[in-house]
Predicted model as a PDB file, atoms N, CA, C, CB and O in Angstrom, pLDDT in the B-factor column:
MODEL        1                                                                  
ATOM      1  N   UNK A   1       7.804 -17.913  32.669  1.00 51.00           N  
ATOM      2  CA  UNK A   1       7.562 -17.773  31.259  1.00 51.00           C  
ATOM      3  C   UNK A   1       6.248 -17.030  31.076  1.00 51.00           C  
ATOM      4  CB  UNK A   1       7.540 -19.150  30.555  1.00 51.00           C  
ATOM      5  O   UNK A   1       5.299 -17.119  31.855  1.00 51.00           O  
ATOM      6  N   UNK A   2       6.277 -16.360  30.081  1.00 49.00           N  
ATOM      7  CA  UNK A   2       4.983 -15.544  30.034  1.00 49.00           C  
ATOM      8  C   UNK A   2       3.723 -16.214  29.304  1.00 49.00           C  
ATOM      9  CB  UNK A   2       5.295 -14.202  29.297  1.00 49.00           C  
ATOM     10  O   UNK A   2       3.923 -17.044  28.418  1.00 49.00           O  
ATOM     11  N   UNK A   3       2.732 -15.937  29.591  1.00 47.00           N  
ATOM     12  CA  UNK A   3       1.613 -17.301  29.279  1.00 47.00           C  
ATOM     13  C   UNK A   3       1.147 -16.690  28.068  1.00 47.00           C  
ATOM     14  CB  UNK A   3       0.155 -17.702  30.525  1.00 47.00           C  
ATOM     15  O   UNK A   3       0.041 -17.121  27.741  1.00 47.00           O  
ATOM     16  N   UNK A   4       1.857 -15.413  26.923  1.00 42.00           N  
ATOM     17  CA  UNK A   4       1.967 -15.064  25.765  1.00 42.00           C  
ATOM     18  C   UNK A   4       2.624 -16.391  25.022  1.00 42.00           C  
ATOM     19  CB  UNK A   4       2.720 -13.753  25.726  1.00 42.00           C  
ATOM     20  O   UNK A   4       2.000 -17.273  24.432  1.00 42.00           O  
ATOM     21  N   UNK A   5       4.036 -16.293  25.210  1.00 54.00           N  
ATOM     22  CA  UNK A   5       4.939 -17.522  25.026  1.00 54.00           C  
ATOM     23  C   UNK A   5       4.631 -18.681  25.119  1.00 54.00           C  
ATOM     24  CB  UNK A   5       5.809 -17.578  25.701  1.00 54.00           C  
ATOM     25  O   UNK A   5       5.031 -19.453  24.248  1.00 54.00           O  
ATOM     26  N   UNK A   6       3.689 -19.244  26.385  1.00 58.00           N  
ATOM     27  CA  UNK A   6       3.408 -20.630  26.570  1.00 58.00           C  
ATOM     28  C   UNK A   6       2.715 -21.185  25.582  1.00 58.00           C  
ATOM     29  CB  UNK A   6       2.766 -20.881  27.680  1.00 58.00           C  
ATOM     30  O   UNK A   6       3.005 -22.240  25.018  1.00 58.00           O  
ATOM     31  N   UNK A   7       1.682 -20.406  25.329  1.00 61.00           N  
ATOM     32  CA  UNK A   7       0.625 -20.435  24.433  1.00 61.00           C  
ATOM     33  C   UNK A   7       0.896 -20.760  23.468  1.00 61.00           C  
ATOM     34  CB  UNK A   7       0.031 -19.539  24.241  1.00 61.00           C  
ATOM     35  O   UNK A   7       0.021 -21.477  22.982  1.00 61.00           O  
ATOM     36  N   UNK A   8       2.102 -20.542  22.570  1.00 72.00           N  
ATOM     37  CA  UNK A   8       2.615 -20.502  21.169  1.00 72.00           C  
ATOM     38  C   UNK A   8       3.786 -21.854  21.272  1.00 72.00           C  
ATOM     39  CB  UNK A   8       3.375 -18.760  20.750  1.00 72.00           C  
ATOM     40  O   UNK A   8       4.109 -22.421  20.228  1.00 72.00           O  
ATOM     41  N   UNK A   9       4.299 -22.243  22.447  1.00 82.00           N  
ATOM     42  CA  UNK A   9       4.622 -23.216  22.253  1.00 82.00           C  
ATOM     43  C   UNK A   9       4.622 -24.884  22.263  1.00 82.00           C  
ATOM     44  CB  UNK A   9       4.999 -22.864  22.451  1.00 82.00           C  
ATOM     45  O   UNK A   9       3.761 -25.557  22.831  1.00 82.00           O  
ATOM     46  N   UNK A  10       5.422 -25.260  21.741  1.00 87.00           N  
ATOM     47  CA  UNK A  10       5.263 -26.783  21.245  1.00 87.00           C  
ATOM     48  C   UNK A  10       5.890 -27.553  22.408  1.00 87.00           C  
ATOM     49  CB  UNK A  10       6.089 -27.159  19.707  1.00 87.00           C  
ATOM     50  O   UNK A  10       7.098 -27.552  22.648  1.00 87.00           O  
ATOM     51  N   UNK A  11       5.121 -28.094  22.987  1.00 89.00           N  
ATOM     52  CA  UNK A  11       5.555 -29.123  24.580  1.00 89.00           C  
ATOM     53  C   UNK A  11       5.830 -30.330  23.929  1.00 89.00           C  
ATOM     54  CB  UNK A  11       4.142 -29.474  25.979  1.00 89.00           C  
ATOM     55  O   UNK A  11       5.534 -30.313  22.734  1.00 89.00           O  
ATOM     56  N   UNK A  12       6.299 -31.355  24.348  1.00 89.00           N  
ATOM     57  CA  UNK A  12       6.707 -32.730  24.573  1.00 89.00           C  
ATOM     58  C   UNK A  12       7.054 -33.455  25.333  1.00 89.00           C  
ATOM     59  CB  UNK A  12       7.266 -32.983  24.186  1.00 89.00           C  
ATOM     60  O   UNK A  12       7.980 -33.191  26.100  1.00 89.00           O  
ATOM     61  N   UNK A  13       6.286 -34.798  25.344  1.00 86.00           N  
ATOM     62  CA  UNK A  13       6.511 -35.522  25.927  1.00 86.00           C  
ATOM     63  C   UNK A  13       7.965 -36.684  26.413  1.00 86.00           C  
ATOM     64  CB  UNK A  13       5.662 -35.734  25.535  1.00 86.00           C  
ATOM     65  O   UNK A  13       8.601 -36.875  25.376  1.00 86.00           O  
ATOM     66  N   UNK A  14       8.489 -37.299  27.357  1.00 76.00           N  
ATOM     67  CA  UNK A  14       9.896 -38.079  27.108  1.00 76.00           C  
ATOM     68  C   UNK A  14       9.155 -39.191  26.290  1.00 76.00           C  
ATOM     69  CB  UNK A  14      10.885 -38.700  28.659  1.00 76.00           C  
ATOM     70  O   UNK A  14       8.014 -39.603  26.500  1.00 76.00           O  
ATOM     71  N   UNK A  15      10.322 -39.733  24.984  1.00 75.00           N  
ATOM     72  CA  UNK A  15       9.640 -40.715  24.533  1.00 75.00           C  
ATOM     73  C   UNK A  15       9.669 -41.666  25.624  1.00 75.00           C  
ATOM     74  CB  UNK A  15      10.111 -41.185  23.292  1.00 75.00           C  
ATOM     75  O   UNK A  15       9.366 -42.787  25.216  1.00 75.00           O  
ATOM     76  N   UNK A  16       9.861 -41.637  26.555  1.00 72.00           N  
ATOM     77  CA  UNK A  16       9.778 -42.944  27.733  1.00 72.00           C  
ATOM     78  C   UNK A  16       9.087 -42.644  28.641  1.00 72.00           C  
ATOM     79  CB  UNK A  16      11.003 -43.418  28.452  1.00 72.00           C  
ATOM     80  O   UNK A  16       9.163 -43.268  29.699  1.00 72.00           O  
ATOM     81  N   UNK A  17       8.374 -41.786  28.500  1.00 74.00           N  
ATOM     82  CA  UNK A  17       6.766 -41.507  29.022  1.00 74.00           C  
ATOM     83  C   UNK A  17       6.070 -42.491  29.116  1.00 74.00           C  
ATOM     84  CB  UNK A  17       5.914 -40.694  28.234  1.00 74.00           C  
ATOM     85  O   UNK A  17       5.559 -42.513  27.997  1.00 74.00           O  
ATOM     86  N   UNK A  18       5.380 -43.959  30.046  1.00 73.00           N  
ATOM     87  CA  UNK A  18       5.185 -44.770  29.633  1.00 73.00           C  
ATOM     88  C   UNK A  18       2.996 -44.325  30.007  1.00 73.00           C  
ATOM     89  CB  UNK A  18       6.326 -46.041  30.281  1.00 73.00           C  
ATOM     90  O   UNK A  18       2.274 -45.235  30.413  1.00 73.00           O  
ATOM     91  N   UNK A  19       2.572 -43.265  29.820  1.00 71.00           N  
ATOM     92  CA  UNK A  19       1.148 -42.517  30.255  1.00 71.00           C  
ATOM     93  C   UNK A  19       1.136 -43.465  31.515  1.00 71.00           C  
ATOM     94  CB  UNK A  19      -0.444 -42.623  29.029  1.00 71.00           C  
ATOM     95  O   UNK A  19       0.534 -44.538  31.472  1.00 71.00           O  
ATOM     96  N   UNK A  20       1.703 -43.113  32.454  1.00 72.00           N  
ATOM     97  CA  UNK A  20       0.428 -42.837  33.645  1.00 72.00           C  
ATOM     98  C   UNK A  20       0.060 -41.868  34.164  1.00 72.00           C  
ATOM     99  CB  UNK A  20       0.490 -43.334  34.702  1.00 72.00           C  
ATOM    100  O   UNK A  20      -0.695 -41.745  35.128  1.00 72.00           O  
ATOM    101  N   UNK A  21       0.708 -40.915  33.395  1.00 69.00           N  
ATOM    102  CA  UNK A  21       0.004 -39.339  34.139  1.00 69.00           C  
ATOM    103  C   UNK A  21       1.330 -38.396  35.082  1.00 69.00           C  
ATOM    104  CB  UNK A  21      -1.571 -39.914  35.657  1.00 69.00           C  
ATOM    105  O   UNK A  21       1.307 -37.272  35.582  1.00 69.00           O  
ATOM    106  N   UNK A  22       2.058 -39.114  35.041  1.00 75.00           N  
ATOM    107  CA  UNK A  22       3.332 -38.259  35.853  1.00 75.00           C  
ATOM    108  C   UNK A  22       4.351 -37.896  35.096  1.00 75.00           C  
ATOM    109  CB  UNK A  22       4.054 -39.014  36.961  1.00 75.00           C  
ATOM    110  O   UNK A  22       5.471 -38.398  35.192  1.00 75.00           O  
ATOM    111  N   UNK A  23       4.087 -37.152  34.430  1.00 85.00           N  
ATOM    112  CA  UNK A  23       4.604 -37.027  33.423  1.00 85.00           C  
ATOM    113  C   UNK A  23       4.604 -35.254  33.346  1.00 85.00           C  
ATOM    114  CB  UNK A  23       3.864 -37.937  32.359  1.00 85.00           C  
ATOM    115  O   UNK A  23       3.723 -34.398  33.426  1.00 85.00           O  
ATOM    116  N   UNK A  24       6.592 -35.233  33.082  1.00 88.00           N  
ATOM    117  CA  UNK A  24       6.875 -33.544  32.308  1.00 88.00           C  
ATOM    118  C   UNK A  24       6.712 -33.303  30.918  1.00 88.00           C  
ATOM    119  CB  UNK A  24       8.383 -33.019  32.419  1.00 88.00           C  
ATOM    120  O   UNK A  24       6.745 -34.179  30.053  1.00 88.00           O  
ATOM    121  N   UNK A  25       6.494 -31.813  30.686  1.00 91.00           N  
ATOM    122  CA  UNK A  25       7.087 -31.761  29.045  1.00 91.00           C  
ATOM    123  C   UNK A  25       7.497 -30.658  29.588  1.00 91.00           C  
ATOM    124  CB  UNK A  25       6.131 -31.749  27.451  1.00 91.00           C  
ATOM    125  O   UNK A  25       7.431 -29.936  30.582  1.00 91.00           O  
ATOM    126  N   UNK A  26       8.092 -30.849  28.218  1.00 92.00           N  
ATOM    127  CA  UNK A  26       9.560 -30.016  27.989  1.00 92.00           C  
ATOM    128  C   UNK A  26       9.071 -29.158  26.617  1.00 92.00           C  
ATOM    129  CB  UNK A  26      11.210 -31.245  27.629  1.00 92.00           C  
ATOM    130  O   UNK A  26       8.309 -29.507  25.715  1.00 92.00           O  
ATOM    131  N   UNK A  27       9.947 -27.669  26.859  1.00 91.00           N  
ATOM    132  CA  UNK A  27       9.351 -26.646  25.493  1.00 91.00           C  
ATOM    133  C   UNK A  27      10.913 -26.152  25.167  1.00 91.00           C  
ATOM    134  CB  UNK A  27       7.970 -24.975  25.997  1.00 91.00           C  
ATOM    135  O   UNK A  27      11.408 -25.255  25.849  1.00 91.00           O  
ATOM    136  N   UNK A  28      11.743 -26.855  23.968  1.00 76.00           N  
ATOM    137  CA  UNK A  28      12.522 -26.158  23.438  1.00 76.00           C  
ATOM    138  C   UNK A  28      12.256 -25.092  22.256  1.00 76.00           C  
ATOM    139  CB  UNK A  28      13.259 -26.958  23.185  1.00 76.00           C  
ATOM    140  O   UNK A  28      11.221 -24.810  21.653  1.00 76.00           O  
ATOM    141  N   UNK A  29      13.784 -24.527  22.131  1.00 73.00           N  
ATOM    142  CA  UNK A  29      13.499 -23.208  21.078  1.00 73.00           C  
ATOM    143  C   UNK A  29      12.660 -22.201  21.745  1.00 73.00           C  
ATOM    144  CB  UNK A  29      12.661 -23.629  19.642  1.00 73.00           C  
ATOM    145  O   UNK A  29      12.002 -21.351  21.146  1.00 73.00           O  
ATOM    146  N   UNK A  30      12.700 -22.291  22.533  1.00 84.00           N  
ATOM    147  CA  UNK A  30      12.521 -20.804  23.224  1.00 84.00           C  
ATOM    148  C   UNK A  30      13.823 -19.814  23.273  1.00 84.00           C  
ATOM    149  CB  UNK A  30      12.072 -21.024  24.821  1.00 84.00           C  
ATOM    150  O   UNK A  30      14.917 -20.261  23.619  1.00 84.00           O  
ATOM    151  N   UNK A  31      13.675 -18.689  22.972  1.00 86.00           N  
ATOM    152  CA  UNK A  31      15.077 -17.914  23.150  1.00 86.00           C  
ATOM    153  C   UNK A  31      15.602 -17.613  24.668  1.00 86.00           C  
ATOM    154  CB  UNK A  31      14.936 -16.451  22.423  1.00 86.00           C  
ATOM    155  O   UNK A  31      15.155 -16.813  25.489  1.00 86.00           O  
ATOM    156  N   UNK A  32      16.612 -18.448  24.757  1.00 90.00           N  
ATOM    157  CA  UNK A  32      17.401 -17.931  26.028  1.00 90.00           C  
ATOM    158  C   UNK A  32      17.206 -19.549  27.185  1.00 90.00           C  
ATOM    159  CB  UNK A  32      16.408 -16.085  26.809  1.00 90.00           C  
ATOM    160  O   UNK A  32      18.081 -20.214  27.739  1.00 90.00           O  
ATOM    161  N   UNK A  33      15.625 -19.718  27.178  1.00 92.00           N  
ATOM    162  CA  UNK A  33      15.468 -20.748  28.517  1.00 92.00           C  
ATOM    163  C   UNK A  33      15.105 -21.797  27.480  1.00 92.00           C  
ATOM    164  CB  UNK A  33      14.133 -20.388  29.961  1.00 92.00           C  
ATOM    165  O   UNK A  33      15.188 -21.926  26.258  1.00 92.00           O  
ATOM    166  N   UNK A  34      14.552 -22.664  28.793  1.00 92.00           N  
ATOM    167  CA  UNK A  34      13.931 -24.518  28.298  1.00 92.00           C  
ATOM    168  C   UNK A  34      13.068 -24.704  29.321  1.00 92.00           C  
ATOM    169  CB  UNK A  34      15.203 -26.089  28.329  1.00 92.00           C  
ATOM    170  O   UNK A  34      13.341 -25.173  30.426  1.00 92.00           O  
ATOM    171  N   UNK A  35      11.759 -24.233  28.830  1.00 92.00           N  
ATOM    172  CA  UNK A  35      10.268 -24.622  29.782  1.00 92.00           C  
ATOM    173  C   UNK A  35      10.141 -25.998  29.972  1.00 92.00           C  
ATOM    174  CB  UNK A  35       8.771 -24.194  29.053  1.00 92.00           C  
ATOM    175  O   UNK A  35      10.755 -26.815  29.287  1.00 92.00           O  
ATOM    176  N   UNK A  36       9.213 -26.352  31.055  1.00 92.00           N  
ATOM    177  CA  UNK A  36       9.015 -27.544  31.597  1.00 92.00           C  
ATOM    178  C   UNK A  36       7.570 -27.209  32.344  1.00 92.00           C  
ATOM    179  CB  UNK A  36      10.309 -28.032  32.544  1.00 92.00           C  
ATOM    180  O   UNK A  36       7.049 -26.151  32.698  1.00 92.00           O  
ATOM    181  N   UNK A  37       7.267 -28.251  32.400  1.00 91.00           N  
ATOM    182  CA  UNK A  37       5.555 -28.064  32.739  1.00 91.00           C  
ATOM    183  C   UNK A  37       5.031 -29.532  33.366  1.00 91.00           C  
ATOM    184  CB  UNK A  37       4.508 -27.687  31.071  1.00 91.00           C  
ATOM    185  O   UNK A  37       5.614 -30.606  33.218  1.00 91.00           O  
ATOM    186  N   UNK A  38       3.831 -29.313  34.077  1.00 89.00           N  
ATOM    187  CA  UNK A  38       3.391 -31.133  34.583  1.00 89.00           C  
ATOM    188  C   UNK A  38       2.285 -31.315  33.451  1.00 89.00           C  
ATOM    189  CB  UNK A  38       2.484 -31.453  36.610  1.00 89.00           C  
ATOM    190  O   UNK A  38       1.439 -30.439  33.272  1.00 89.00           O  
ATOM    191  N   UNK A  39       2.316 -32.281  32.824  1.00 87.00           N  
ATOM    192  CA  UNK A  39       1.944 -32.434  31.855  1.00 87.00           C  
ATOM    193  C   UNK A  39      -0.027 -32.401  32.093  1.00 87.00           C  
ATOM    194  CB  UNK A  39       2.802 -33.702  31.359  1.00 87.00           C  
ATOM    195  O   UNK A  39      -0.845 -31.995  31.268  1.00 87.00           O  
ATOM    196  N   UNK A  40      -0.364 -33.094  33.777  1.00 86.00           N  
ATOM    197  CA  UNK A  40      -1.183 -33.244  33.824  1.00 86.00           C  
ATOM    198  C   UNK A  40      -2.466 -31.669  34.196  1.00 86.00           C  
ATOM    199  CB  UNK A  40      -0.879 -34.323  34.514  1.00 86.00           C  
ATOM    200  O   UNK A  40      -3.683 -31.542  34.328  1.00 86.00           O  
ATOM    201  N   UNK A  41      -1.217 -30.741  34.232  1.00 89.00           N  
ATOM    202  CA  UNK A  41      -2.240 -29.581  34.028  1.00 89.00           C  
ATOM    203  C   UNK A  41      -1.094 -28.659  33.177  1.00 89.00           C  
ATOM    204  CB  UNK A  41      -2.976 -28.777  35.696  1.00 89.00           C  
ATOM    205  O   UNK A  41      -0.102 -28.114  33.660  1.00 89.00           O  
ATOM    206  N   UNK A  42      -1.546 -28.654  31.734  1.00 86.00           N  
ATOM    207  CA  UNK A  42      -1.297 -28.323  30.737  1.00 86.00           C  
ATOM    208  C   UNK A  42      -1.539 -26.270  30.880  1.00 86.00           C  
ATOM    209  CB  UNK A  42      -2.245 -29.366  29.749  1.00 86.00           C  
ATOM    210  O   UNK A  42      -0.682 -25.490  30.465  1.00 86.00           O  
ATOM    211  N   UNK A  43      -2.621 -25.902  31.418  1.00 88.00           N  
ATOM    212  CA  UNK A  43      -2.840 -24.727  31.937  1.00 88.00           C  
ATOM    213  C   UNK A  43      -2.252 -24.435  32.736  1.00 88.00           C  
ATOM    214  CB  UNK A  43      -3.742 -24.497  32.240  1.00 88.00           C  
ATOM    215  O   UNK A  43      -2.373 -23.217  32.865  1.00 88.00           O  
ATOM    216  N   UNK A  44      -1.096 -25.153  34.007  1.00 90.00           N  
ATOM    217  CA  UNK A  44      -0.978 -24.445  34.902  1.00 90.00           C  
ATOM    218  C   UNK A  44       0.507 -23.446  34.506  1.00 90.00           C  
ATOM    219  CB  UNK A  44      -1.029 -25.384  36.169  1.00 90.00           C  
ATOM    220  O   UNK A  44       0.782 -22.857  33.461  1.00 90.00           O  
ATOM    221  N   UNK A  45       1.321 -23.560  35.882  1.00 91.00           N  
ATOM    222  CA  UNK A  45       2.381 -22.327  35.585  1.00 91.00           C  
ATOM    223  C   UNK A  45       3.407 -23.354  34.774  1.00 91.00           C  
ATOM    224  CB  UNK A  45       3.189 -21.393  37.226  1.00 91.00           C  
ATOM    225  O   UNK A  45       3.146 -24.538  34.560  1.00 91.00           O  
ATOM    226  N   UNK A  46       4.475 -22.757  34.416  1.00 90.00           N  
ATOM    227  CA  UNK A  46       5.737 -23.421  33.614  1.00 90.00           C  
ATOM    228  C   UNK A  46       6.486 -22.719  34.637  1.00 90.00           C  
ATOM    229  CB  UNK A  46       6.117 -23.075  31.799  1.00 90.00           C  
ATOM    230  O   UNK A  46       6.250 -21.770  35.384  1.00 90.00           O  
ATOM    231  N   UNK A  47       7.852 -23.800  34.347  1.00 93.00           N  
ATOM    232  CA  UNK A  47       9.192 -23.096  35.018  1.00 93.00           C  
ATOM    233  C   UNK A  47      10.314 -22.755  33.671  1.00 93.00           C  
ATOM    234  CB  UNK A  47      10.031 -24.372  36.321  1.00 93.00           C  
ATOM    235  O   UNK A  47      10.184 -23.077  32.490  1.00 93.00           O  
ATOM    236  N   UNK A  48      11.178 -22.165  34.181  1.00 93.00           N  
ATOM    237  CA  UNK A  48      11.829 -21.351  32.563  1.00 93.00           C  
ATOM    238  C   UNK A  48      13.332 -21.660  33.419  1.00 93.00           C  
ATOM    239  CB  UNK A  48      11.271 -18.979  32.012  1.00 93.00           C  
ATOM    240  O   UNK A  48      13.456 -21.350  34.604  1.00 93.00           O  
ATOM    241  N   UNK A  49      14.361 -22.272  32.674  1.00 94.00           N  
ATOM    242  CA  UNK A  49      15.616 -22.939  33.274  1.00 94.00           C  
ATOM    243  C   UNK A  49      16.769 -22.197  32.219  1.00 94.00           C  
ATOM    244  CB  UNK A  49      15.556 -24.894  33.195  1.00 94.00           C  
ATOM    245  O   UNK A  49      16.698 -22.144  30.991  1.00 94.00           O  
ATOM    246  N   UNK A  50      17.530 -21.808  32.847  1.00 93.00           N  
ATOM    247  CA  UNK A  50      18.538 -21.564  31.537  1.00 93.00           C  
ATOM    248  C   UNK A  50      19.038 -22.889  31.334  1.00 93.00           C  
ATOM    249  CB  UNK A  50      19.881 -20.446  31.753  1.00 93.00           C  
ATOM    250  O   UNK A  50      19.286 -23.799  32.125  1.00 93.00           O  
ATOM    251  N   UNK A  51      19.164 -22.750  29.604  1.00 91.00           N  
ATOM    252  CA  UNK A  51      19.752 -24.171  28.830  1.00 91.00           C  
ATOM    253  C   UNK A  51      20.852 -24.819  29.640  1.00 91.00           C  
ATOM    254  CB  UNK A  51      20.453 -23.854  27.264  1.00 91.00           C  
ATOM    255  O   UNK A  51      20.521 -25.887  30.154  1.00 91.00           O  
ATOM    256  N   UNK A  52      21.856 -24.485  29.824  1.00 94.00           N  
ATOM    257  CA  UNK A  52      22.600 -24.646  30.778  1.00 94.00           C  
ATOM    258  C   UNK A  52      22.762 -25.499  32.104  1.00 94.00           C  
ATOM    259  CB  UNK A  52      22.585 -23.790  30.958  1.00 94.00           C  
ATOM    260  O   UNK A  52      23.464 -26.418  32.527  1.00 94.00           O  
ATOM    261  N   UNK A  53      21.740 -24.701  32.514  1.00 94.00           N  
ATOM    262  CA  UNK A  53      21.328 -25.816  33.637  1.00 94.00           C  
ATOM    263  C   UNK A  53      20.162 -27.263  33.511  1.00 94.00           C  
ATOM    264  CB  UNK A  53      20.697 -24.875  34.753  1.00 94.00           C  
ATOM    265  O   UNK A  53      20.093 -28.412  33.947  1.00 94.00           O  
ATOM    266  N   UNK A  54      19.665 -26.687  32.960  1.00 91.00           N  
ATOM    267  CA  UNK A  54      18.960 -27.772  32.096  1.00 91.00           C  
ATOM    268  C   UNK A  54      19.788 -29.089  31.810  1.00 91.00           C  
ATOM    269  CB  UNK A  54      18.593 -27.141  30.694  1.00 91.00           C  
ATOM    270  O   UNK A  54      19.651 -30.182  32.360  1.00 91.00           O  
ATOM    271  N   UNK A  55      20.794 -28.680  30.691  1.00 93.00           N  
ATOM    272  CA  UNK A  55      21.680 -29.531  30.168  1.00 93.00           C  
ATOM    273  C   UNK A  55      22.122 -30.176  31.403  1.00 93.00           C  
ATOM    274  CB  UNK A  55      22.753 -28.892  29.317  1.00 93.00           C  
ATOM    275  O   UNK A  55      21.721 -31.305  31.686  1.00 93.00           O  
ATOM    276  N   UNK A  56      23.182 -29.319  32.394  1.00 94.00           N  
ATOM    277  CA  UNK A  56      23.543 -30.087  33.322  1.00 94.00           C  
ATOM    278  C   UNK A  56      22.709 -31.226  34.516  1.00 94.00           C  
ATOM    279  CB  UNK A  56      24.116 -29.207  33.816  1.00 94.00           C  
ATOM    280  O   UNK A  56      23.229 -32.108  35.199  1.00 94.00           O  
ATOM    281  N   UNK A  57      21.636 -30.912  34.457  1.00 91.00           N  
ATOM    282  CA  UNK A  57      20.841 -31.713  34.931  1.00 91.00           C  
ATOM    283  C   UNK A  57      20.335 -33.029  34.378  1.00 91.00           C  
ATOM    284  CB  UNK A  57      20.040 -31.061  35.127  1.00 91.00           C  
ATOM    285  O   UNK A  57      20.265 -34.058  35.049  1.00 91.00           O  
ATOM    286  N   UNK A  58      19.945 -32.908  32.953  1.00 90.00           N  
ATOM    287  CA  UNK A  58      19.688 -34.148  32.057  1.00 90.00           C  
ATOM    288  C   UNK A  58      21.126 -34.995  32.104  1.00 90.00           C  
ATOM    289  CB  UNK A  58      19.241 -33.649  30.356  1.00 90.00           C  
ATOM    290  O   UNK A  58      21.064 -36.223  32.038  1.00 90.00           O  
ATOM    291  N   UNK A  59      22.503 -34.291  32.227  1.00 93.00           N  
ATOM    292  CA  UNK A  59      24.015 -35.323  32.189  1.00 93.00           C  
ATOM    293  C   UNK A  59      23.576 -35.684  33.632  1.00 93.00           C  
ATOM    294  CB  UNK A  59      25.988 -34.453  31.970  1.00 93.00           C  
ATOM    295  O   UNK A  59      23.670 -36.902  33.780  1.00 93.00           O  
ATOM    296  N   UNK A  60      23.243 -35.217  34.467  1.00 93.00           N  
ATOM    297  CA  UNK A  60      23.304 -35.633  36.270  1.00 93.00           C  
ATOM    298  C   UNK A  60      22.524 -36.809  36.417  1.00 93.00           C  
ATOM    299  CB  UNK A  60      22.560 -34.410  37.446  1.00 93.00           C  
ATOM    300  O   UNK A  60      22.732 -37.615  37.325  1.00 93.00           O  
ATOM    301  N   UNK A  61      21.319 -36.989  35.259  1.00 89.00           N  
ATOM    302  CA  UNK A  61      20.268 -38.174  35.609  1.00 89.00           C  
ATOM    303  C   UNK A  61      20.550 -38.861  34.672  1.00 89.00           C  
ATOM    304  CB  UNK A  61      18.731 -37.959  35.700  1.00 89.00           C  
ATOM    305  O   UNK A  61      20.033 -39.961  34.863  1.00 89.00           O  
ATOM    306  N   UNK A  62      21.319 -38.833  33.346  1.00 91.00           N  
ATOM    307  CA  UNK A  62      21.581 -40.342  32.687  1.00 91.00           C  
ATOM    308  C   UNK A  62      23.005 -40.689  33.202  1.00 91.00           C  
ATOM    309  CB  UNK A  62      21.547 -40.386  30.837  1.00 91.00           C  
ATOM    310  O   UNK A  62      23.483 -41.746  32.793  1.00 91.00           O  
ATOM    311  N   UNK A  63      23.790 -39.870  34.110  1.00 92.00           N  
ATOM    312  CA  UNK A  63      24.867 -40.099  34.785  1.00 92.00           C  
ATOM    313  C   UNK A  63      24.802 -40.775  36.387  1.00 92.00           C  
ATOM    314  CB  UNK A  63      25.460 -38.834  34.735  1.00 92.00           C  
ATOM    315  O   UNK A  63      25.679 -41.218  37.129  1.00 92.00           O  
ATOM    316  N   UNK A  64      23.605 -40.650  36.496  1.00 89.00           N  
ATOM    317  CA  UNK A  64      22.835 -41.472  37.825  1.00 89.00           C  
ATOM    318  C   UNK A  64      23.780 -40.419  38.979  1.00 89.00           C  
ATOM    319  CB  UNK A  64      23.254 -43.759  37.976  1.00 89.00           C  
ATOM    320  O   UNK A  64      24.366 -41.180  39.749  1.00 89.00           O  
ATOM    321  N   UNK A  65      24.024 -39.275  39.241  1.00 90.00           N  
ATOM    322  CA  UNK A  65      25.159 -38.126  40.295  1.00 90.00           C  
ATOM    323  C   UNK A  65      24.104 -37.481  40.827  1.00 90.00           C  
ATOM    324  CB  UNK A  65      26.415 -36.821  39.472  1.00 90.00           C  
ATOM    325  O   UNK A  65      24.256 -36.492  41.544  1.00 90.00           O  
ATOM    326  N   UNK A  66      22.977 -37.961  40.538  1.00 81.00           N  
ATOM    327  CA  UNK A  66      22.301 -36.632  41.970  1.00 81.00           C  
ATOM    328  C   UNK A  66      22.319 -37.207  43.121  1.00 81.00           C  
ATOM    329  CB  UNK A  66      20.537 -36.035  41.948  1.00 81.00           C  
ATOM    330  O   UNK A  66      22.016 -38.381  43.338  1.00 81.00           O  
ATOM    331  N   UNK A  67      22.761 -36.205  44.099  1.00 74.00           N  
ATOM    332  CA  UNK A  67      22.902 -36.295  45.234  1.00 74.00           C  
ATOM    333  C   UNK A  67      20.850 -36.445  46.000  1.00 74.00           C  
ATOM    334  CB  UNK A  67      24.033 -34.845  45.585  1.00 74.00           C  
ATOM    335  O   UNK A  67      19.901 -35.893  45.443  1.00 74.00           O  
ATOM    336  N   UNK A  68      20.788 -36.890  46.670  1.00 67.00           N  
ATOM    337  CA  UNK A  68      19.423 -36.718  47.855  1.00 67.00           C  
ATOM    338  C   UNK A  68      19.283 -35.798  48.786  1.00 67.00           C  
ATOM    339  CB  UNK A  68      19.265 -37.761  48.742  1.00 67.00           C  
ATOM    340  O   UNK A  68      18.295 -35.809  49.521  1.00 67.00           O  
TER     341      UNK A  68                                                      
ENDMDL                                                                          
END                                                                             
């Protein structure tokens, strides 16, 4: 993601974030992807996911199917 873009967007936390610091956010409404970031360095890089996979990943972990 370009750190033009990062800059302008709105991160969040899971509401089940319970703060101890290990913690993602997540940047929707971006056109095209769905940023993700470690929350605890807010400056560092982002990763950029197509929605898609994204999606399929959030069904994989409230579906408890990831493989190890």
């Amino acid at each position: 993601m370009e750190e033009a873009n990062q800059a302008t967007v709105t991160w969040r936390k899971s509401t089940r974030s319970n703060g101890s610091g290990n913690c993602v956010e997540v940047a929707d409404g971006l056109p095209g992807v769905v940023g993700l970031r470690d929350s605890k360095d807010p400056a560092g890089p982002a990763l950029a996911f197509q929605p898609s996979s994204w999606a399929a990943f959030i069904r994989a972990v409230k579906d408890e199917t990831l493989s190890r």
